[in-house]
FIRO-328822 format. One line per field, with one value per residue (C-alpha): residue number from 1; residue in one letter; x, y, z. Coordinates in steps of 0.5 Angstrom, whole numbers, plus 2048, in hexadecimal, padded with zeros to 3 digits. Layout:
i <- [NUM / ...]
aa <- [A / ...]
X <- [X / ...]
Y <- [Y / ...]
Z <- [Z / ...]
This chain:
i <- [1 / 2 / 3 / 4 / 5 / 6 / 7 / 8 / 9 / 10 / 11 / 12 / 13 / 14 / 15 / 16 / 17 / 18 / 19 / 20 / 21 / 22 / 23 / 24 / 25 / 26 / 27 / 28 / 29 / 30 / 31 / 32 / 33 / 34 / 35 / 36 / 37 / 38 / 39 / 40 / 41 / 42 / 43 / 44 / 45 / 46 / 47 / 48 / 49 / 50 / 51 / 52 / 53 / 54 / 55 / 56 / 57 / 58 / 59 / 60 / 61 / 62 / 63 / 64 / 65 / 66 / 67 / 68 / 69 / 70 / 71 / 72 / 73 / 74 / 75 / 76 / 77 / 78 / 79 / 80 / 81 / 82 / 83 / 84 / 85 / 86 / 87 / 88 / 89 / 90 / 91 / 92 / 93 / 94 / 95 / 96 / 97 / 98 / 99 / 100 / 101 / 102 / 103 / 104 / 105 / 106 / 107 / 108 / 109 / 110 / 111 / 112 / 113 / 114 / 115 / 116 / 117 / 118 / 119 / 120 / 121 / 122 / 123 / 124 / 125 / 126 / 127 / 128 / 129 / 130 / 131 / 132 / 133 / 134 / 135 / 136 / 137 / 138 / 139 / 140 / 141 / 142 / 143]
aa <- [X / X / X / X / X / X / X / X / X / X / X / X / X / X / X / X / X / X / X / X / X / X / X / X / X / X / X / X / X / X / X / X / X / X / X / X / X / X / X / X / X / X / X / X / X / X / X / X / X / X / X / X / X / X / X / X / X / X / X / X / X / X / X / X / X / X / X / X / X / X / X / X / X / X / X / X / X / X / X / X / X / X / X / X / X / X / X / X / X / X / X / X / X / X / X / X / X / X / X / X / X / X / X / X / X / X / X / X / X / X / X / X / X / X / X / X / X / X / X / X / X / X / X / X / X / X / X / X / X / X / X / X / X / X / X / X / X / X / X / X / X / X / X]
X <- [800 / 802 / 804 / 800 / 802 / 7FD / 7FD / 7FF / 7F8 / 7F9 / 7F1 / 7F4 / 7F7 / 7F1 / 7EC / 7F0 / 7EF / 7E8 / 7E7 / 7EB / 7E7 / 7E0 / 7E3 / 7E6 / 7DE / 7D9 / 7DE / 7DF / 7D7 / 7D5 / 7DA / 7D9 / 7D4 / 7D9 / 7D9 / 7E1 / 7E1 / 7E8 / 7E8 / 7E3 / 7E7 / 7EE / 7E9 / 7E7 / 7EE / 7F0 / 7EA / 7E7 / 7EA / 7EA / 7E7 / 7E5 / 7EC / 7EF / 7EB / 7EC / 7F4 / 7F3 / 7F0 / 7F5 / 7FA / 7F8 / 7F7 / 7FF / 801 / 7FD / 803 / 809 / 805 / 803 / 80B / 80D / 808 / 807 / 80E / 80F / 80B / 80C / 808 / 806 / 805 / 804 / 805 / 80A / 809 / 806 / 801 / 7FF / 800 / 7FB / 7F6 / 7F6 / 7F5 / 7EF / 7EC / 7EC / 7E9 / 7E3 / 7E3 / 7E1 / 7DC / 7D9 / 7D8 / 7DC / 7E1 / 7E1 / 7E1 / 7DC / 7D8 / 7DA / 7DB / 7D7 / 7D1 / 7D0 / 7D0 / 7CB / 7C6 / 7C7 / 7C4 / 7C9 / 7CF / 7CB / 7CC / 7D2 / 7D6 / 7D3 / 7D6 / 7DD / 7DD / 7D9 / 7DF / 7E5 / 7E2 / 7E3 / 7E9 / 7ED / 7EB / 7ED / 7F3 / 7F5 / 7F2 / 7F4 / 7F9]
Y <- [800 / 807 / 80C / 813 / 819 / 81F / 826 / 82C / 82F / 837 / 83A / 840 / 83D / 83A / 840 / 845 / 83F / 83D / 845 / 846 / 83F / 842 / 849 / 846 / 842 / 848 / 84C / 847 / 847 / 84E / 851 / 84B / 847 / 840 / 83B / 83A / 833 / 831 / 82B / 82F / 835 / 832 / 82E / 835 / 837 / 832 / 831 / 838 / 83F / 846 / 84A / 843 / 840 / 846 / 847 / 83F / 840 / 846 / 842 / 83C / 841 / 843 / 83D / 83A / 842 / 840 / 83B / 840 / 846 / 842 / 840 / 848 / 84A / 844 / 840 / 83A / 834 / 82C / 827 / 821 / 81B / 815 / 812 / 812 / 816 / 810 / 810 / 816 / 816 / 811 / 815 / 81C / 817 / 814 / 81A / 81D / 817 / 818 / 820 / 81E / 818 / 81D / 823 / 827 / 827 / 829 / 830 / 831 / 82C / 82D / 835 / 838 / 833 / 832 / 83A / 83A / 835 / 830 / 829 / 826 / 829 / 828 / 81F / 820 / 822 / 81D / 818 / 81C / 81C / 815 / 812 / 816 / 813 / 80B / 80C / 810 / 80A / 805 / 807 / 808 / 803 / 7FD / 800]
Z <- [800 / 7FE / 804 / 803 / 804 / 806 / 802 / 808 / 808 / 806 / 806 / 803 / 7FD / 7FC / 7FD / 7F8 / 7F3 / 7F4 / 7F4 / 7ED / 7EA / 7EB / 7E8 / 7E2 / 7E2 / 7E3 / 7DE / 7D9 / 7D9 / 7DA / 7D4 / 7D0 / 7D1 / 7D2 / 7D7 / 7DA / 7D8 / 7D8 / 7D3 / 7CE / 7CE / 7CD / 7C8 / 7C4 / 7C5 / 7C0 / 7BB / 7BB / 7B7 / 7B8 / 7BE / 7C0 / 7C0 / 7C4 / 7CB / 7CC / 7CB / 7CF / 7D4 / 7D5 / 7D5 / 7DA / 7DD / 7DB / 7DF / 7E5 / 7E8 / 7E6 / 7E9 / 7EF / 7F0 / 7F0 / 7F5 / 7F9 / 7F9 / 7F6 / 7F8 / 7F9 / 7F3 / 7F7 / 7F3 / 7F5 / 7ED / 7E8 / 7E2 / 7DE / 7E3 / 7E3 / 7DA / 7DB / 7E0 / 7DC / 7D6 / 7DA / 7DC / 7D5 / 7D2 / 7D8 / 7D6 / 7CF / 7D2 / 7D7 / 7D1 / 7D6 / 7DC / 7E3 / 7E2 / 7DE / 7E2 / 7E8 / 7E8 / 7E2 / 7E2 / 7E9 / 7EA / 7E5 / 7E7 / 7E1 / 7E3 / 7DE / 7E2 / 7E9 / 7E6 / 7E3 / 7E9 / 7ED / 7E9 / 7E9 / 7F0 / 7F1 / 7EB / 7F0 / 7F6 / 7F4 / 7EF / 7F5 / 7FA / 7F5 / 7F4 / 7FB / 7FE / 7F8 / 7F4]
């Protein structure tokens, strides 16, 4: 059986990313009129043109500059993981084959379809965190 570690509990850390998550949401929503979902958006990112194309770059470059900012003005932080990096290849993998099974990830259900009600989302999350509950305690308890 594999030894687990706990992740330090840093509530402010946490606060100012759920703040600026449910900012990026509600403005992506209000100016544009678009859900903040992650896998649709890298999607569009690559099949769509023009102005379309743009604000989704914009958005995951923002979201690839959110590490580096957060190491110049916090200090670097540790990466625990409990896997390798095939295990974690195959992971991401997984979660992108579900992405596309589900018709959306986490944050587009999650954060965007729960704040607005969606009744597809509200059984969409379920399931991700129902599917989260069992994968994690069969792989640490079996695996």
């Amino acid at each position: 059986m594999n030894e687990w570690t706990s992740t330090p509990f840093e509530p402010w850390a946490g606060l100012a990313g759920g703040l600026l998550i449910g900012t990026a949401v509600v403005l992506l929503l209000m100016f544009i009129g678009k859900i903040a979902g992650i896998s649709g958006i890298t999607a569009g990112a690559i099949t769509k043109k023009h102005l379309e194309q743009h604000w989704r770059l914009a958005f995951l470059a923002g979201l690839l500059l959110a590490a580096p900012l957060y190491l110049l003005f916090a200090g670097p932080f540790e990466v625990q993981t409990q896997f390798g990096a095939i295990w974690m290849g195959v992971a991401g993998l997984l979660v992108g084959f579900g992405t596309r099974l589900g018709s959306g990830c986490t944050s587009g259900h999650g954060v965007a379809g729960l704040a607005r009600f969606s009744p597809r989302s509200i059984v969409a999350t379920l399931v991700f965190f129902g599917a989260a509950v069992i994968t994690t305690n069969t792989v640490r308890y079996f695996i």
